[in-house]
Every structure is written in structure tokens, then in C-alpha cells.
MIDOSE-1310 file (N, C-alpha, C; in nm, 2 decimals, decimal comma, always signed):
residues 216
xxxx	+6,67/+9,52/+10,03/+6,61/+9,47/+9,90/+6,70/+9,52/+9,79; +6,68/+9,46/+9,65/+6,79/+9,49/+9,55/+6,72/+9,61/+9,49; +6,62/+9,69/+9,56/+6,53/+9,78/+9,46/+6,67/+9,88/+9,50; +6,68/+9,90/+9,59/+6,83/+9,98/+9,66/+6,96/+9,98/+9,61
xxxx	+6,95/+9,90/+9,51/+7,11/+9,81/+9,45/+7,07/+9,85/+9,34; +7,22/+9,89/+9,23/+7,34/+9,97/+9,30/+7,23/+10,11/+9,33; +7,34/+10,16/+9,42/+7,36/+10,32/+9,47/+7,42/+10,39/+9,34; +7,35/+10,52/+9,33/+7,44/+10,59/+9,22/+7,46/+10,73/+9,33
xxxx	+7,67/+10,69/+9,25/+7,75/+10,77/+9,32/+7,80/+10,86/+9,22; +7,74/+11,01/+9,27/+7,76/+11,14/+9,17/+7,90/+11,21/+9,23; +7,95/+11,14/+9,33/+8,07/+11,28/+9,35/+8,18/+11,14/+9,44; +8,31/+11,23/+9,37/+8,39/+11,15/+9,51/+8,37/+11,16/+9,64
xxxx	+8,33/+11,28/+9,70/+8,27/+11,18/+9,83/+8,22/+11,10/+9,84; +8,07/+11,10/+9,79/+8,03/+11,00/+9,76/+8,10/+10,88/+9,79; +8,15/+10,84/+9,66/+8,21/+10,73/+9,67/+8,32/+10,68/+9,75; +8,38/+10,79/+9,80/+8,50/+10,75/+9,93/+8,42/+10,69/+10,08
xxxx	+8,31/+10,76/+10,08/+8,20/+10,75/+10,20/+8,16/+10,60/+10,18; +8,12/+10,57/+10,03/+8,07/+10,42/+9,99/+8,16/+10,33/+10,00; +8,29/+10,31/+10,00/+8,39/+10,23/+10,00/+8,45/+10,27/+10,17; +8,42/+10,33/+10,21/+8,50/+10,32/+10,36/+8,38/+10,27/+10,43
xxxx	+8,32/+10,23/+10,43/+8,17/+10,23/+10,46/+8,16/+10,07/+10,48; +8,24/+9,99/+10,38/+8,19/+9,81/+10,37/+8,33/+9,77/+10,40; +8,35/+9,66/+10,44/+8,46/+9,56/+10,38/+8,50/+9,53/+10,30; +8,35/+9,45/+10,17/+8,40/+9,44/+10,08/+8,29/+9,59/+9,99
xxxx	+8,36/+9,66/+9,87/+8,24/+9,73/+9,83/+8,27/+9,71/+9,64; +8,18/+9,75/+9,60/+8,19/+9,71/+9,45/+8,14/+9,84/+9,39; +8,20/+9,92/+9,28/+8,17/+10,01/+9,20/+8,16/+9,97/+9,06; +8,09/+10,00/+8,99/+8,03/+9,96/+8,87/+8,08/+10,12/+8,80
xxxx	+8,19/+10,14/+8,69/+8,24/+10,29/+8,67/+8,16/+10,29/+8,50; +8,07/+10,32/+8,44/+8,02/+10,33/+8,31/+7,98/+10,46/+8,28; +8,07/+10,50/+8,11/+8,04/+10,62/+8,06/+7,88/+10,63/+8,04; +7,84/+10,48/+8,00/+7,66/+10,51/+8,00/+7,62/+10,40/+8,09
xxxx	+7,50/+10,42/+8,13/+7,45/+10,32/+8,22/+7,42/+10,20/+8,13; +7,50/+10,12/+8,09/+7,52/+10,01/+8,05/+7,52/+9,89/+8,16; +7,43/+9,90/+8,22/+7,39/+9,85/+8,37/+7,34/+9,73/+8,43; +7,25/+9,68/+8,33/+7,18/+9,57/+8,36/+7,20/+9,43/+8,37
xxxx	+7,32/+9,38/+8,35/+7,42/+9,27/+8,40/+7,46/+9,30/+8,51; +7,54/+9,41/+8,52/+7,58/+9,46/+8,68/+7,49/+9,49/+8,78; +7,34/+9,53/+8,72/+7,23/+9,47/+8,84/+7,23/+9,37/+8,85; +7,23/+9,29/+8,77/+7,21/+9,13/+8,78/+7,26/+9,10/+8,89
xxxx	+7,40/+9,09/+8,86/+7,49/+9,05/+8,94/+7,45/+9,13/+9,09; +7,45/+9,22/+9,10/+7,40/+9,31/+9,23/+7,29/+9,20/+9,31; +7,17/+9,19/+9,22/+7,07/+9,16/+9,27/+7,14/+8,96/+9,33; +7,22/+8,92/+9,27/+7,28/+8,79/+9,36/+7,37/+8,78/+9,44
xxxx	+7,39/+8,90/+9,52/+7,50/+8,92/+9,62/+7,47/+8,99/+9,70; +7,39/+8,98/+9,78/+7,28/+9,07/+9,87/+7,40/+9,11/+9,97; +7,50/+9,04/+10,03/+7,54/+9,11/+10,17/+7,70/+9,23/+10,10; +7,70/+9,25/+9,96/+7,83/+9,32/+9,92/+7,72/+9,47/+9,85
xxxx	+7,76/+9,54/+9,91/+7,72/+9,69/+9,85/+7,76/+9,74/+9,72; +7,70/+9,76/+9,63/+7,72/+9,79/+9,48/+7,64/+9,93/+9,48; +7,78/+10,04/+9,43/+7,75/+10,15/+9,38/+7,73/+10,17/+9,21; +7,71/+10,26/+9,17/+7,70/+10,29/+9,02/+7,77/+10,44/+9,01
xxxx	+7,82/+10,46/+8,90/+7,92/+10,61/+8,91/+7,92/+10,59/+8,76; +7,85/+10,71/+8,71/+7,88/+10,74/+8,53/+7,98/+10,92/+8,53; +8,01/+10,94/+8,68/+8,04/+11,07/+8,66/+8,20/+11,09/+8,62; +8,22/+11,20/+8,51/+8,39/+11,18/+8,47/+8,50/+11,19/+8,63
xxxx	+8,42/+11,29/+8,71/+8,50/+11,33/+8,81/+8,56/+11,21/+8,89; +8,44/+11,12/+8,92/+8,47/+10,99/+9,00/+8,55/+10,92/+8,96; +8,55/+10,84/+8,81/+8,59/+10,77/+8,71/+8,76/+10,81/+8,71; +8,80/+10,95/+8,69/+8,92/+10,96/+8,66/+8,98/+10,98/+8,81
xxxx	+8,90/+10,98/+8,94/+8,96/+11,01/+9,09/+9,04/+10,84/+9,11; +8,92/+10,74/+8,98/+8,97/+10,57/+9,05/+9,12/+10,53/+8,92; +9,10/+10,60/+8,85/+9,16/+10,62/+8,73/+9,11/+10,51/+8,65; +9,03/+10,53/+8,59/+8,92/+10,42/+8,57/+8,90/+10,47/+8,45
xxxx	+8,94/+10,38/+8,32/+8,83/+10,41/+8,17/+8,69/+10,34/+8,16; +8,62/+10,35/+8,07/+8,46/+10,34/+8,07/+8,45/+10,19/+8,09; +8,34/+10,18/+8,16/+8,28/+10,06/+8,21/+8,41/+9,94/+8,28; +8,37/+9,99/+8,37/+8,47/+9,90/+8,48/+8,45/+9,87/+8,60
xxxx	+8,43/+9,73/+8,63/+8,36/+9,69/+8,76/+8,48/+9,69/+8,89; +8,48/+9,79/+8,97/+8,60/+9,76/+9,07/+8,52/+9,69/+9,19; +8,62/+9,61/+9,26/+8,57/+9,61/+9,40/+8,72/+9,66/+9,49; +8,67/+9,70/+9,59/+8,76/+9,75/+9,71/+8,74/+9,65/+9,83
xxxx	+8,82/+9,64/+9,85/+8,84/+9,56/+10,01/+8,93/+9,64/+10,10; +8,89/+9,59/+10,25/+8,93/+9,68/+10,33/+9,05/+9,59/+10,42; +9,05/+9,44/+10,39/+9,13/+9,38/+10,46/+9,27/+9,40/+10,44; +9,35/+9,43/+10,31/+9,47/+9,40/+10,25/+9,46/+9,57/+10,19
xxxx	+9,36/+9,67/+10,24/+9,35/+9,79/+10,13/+9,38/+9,76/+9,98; +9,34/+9,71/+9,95/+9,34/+9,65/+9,76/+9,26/+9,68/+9,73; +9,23/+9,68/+9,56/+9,13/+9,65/+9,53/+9,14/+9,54/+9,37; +9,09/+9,55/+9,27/+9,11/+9,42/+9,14/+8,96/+9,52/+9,09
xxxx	+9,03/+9,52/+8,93/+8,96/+9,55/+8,84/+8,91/+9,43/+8,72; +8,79/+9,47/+8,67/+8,75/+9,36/+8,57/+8,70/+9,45/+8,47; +8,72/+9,45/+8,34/+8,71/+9,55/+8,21/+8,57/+9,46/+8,18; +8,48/+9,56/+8,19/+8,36/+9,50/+8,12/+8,26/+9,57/+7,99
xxxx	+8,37/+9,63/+7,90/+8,35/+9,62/+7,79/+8,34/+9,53/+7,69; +8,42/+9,41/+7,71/+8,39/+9,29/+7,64/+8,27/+9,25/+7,63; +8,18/+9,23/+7,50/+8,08/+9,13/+7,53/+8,06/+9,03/+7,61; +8,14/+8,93/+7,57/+8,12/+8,79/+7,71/+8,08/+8,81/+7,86
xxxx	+8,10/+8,93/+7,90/+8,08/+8,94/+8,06/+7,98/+9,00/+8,08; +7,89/+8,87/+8,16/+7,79/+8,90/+8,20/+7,82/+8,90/+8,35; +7,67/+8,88/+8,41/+7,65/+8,88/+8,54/+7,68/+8,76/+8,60; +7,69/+8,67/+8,52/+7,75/+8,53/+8,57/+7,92/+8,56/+8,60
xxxx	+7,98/+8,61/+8,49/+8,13/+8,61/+8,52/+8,15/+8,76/+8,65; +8,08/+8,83/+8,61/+8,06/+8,95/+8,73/+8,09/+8,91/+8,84; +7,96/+8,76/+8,90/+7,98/+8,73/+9,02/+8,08/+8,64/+9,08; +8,14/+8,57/+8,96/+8,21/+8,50/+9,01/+8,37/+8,55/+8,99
xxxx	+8,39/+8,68/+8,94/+8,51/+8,75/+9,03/+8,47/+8,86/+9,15; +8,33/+8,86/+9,18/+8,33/+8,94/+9,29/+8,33/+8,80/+9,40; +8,32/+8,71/+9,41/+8,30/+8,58/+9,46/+8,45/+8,56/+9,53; +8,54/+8,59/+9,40/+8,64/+8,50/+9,45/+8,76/+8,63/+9,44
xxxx	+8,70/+8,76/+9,47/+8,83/+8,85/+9,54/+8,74/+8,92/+9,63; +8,67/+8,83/+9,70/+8,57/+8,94/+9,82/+8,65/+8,91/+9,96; +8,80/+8,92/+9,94/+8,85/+8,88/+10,10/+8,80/+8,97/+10,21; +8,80/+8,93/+10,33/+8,73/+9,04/+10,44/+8,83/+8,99/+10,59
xxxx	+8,76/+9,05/+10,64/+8,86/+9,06/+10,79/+8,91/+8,87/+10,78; +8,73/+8,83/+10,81/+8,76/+8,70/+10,82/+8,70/+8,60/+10,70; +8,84/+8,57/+10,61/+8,75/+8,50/+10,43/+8,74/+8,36/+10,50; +8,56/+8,29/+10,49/+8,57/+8,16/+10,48/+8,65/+8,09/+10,33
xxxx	+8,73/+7,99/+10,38/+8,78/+7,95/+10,27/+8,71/+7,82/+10,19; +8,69/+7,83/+10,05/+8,65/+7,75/+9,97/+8,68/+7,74/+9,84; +8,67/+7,62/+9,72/+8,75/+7,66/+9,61/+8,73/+7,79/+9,52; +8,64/+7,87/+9,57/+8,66/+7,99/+9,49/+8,71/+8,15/+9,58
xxxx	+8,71/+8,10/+9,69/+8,77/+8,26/+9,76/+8,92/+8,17/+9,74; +8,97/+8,07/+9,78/+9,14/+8,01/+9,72/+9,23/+8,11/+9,66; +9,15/+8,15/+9,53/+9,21/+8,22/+9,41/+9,23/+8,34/+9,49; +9,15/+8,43/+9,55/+9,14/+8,61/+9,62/+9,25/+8,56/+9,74
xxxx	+9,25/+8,40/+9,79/+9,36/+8,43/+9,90/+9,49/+8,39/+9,85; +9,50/+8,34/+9,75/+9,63/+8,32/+9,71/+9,69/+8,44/+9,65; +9,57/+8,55/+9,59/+9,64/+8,65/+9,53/+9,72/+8,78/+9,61; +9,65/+8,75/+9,73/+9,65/+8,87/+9,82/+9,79/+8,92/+9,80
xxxx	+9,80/+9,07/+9,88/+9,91/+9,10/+9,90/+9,95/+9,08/+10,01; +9,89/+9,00/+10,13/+9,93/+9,04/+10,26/+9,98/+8,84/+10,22; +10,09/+8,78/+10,26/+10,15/+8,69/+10,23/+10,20/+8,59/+10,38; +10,09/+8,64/+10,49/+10,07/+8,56/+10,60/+9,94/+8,55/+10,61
xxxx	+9,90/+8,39/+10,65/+9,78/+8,37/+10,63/+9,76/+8,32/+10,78; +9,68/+8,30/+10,84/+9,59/+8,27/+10,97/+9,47/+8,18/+10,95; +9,48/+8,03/+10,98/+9,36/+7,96/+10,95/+9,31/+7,94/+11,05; +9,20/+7,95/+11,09/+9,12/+7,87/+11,17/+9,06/+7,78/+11,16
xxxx	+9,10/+7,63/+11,15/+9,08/+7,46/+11,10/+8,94/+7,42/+11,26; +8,81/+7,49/+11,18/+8,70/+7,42/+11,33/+8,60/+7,37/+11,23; +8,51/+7,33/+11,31/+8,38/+7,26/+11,25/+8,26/+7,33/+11,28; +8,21/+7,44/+11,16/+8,15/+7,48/+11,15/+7,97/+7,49/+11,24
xxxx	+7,98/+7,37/+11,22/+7,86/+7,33/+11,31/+7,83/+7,29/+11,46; +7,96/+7,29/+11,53/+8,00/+7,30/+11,66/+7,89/+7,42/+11,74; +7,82/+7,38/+11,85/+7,74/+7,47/+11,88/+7,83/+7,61/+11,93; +7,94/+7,59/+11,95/+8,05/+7,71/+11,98/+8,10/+7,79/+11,90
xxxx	+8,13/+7,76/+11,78/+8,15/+7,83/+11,71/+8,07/+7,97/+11,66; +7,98/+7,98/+11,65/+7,94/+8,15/+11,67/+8,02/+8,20/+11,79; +8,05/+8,16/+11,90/+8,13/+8,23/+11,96/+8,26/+8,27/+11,96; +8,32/+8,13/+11,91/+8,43/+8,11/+11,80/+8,51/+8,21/+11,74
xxxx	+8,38/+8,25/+11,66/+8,41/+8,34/+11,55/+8,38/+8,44/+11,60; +8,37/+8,52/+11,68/+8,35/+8,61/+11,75/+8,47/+8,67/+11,78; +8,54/+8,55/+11,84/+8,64/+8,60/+11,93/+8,76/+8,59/+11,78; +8,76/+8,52/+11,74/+8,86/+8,55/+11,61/+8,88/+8,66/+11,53
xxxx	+8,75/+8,70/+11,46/+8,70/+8,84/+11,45/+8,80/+8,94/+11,51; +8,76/+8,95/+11,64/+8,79/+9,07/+11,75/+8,97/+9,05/+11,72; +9,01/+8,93/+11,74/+9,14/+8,92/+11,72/+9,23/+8,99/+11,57; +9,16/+8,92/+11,47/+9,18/+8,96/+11,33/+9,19/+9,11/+11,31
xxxx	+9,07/+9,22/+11,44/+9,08/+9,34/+11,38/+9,25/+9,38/+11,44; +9,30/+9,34/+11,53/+9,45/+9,37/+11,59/+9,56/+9,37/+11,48; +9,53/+9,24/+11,39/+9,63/+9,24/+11,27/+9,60/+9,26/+11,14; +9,49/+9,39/+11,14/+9,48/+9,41/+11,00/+9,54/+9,45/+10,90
xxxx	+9,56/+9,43/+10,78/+9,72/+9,50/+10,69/+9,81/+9,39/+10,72; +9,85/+9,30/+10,83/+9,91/+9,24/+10,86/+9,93/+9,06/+10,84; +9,78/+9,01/+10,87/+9,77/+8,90/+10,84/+9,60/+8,81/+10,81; +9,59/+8,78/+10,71/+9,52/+8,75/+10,68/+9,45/+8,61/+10,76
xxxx	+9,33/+8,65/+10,79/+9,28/+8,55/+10,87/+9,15/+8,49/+10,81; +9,19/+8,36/+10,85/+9,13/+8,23/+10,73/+9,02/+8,13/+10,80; +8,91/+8,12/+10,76/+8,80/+8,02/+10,86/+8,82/+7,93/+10,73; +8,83/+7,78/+10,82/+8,83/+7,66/+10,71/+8,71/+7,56/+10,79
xxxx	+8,64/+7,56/+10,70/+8,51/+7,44/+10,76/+8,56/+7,27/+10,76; +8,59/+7,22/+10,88/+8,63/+7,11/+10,84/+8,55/+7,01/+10,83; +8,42/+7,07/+10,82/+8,32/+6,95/+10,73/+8,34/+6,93/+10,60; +8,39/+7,04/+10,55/+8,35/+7,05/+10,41/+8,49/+6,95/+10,28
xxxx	+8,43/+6,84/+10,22/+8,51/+6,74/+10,12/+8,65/+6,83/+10,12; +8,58/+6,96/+10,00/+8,74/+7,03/+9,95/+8,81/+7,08/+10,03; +8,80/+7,07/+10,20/+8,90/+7,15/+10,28/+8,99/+7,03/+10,36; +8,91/+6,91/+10,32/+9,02/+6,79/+10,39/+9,15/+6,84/+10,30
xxxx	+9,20/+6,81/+10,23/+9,34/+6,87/+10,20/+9,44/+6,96/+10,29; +9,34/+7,05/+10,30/+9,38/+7,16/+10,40/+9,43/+7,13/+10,53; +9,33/+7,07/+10,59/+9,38/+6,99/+10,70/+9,51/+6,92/+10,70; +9,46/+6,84/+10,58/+9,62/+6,72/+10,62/+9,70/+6,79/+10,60
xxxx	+9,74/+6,89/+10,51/+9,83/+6,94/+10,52/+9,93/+7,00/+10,63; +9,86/+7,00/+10,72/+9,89/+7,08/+10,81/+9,89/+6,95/+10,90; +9,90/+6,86/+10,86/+9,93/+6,73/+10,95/+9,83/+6,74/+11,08; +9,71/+6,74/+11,04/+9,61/+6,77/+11,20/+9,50/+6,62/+11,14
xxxx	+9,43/+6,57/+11,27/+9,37/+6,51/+11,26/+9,22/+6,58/+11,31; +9,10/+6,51/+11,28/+8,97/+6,59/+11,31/+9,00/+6,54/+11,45; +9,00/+6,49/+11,54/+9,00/+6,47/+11,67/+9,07/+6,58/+11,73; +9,17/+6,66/+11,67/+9,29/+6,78/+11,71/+9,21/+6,92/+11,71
xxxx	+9,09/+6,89/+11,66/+9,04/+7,03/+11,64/+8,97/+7,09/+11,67; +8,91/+7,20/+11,72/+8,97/+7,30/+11,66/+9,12/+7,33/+11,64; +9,21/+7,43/+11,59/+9,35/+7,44/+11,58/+9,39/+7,57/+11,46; +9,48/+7,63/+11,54/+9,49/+7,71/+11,45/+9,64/+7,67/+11,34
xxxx	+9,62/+7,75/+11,21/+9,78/+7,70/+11,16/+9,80/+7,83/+11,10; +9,96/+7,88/+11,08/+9,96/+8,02/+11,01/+10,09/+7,97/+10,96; +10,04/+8,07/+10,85/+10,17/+8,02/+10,71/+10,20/+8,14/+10,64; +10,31/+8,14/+10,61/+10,42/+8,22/+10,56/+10,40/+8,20/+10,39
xxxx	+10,34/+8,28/+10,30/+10,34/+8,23/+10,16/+10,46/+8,18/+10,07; +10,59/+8,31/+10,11/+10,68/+8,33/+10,00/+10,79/+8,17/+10,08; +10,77/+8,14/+10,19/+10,92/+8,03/+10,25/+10,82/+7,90/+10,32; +10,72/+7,91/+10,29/+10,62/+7,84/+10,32/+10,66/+7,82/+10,49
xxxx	+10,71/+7,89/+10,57/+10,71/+7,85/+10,66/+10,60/+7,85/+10,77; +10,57/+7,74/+10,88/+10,45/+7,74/+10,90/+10,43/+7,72/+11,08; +10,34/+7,71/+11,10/+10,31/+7,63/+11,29/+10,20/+7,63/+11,28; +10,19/+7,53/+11,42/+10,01/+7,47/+11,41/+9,99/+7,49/+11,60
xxxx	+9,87/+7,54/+11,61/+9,86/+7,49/+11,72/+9,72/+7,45/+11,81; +9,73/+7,30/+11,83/+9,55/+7,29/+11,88/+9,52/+7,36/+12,00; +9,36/+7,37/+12,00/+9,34/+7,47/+12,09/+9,20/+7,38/+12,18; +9,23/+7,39/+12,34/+9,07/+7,36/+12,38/+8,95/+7,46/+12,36
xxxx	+8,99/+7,60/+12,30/+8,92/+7,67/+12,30/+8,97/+7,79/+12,21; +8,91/+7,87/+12,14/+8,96/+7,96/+12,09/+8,95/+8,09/+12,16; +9,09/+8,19/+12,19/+9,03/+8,33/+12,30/+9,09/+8,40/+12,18; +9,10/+8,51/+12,22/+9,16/+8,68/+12,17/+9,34/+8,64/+12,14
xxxx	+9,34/+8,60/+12,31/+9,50/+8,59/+12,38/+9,54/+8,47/+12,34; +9,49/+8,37/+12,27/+9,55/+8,25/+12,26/+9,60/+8,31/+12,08; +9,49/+8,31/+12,05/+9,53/+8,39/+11,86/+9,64/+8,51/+11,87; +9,59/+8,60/+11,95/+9,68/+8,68/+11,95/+9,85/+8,66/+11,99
xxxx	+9,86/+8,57/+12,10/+10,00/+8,50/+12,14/+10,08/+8,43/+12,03; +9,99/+8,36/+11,97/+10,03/+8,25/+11,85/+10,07/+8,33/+11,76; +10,00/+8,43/+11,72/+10,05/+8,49/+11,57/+10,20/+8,63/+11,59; +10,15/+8,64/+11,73/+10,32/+8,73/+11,74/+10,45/+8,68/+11,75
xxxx	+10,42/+8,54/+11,84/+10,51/+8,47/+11,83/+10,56/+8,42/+11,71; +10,50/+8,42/+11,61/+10,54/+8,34/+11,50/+10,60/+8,46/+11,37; +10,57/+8,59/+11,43/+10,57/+8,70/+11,43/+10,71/+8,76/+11,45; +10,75/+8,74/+11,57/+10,86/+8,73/+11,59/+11,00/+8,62/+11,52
């Protein structure tokens, strides 16, 4: 429940325990509890953990001046700051940069996580082009998951719903037709270079083969 949201974190442990703890995690750093936008925002993002920290010790461990919303991710070890001293930022703009830099093991892709995957640091990407509503897919993604933890730091691994209008693009680009798919495609950001490969099934050993090879 959001009565739990945020956690107030009084000590750097604390907050190193809070941030190793999620995938994605979000700290709220204010000299005063200037807070209640950043609840807001809390209370509409139920599956992302939001701490609160007014303590100097913590503040200057992130090197953090007053009121500053960080989030941490554990996929790319990053994290992106947003200065929320300005008036204008509310809980609306709150969530929609926690929205669109919440990358995780596995980011579904849509027009607003786009922006968190184009920024990343990690500059190989891993799509997985299936159809979300395939009764297989929970298992799917299971097995992608388990794969993705092998190349973490390494390569970013990407679920694209090919139901969805804004992800046709995505597809064609990658020259696949819905009949071809499921399929995986992995791309090279800085030389665009790329490979595709359909799959009757998605394993561990099929993702894992694909991405070394390409790797190599």
C-alpha cells in the first residue's frame, strides 16, 4: 500500500540496503520534507520503491544538493537525476521521468521507456520482437529473464509487444514479418550494426548462443 511510500532513509546504510535491494529504486534527497508531489508521484508507481532522505550525511554520500529526485537502476549501474527545486515539477513531470529511465533487466519497450533506452550507457541492445498475448509467453519471458541475468552490464535486453501500433516500426525495421515471430534482433548503437534471428521457441541456449556470437 502507498501508506509505506516513501521509506525514510536516515543513514547511508540505509540507503545503500534501499537501492541494492530493487532494480529500479528512487530517492527523493530534500533539505525539508518538501514532499508531497514526490508522494504523489510514489503513490502512482506502485511496483518502483521510493525512499525519502533529509539527512546531510546521505545527501552529500550521493553528492546531492537540496531536493533532488534520483533514481538508481541496477541494469546499466546508472543512475539520472532531476532538480526539483523548480516550481513546475510536479508529480506529473516526476512520473514521467521515473517512467521513462526505469530500465531493468528486461525494459518493455514503448514510446516512453525509447528515451531511458536510447540514453543508456550500455550501447547493445537485445530485442525480443513476440506477441505478448501468446499463451507462451509467460514462459517466454522467463526464460529471457534467466538469460538477460548472464549479460548484465553487458547488454541490454528489450521486450517489444508486437501487438502494439507504435512497435510496428520496430519490427520492420528489422525486416521481420508477424508470421517470423517470435525473433530475436540485437543491435549495435554507435555502427548500427545488427542480426536477427527467428526462433520456434525461445530457450536460455538459443539467446545465449545468439548474443555471443554476435559478441564475438
Amino acid at each position: 500500500g502507498t501508506a509505506e511510500k516513501p521509506i525514510l532513509l536516515n543513514s547511508i546504510v540505509d540507503a545503500e540496503a534501499f537501492i541494492s535491494g530493487a532494480e529500479v529504486a528512487v530517492i527523493g534527497f530534500f533539505q525539508v520534507p518538501a514532499a508531497s508531489q514526490f508522494e504523489r508521484a510514489a503513490g502512482r508507481i506502485a511496483e518502483v520503491p521510493f525512499g525519502l532522505s533529509t539527512s546531510p550525511a546521505v545527501l552529500s554520500r550521493y553528492g546531492v544538493a537540496a531536493n533532488t529526485l534520483t533514481l538508481f537502476r541496477r541494469v546499466d549501474n546508472d543512475r539520472r537525476d532531476l532538480d526539483i527545486n523548480s516550481k513546475d515539477v510536479d508529480a506529473e513531470k516526476m512520473t514521467r521521468f521515473i517512467r521513462m529511465n526505469e530500465l531493468r533487466l528486461v525494459t518493455e519497450y514503448n514510446p516512453v521507456t525509447a528515451i531511458g533506452v536510447m540514453q543508456s550507457s550500455l550501447q547493445l541492445h537485445l530485442l525480443l520482437i513476440t506477441d505478448k498475448m501468446s499463451p507462451r509467453h509467460p514462459e517466454r519471458m522467463r526464460r529471457y529473464r534467466a538469460a538477460a541475468e548472464l549479460f548484465k552490464g553487458k547488454i541490454l535486453f528489450i521486450l517489444v509487444d508486437s501487438n502494439l501500433k507504435s512497435n510496428e516500426q520496430t519490427v520492420s525495421f528489422f525486416k521481420l514479418k508477424k508470421s517470423q515471430l517470435p525473433a530475436l534482433a540485437i543491435f549495435n548503437t554507435p555502427d548500427e550494426k545488427q542480426d536477427v534471428l527467428t526462433l520456434d521457441e525461445v530457450s536460455v541456449k538459443h539467446v545465449q548462443d545468439f548474443c555471443n556470437r554476435f559478441l564475438q
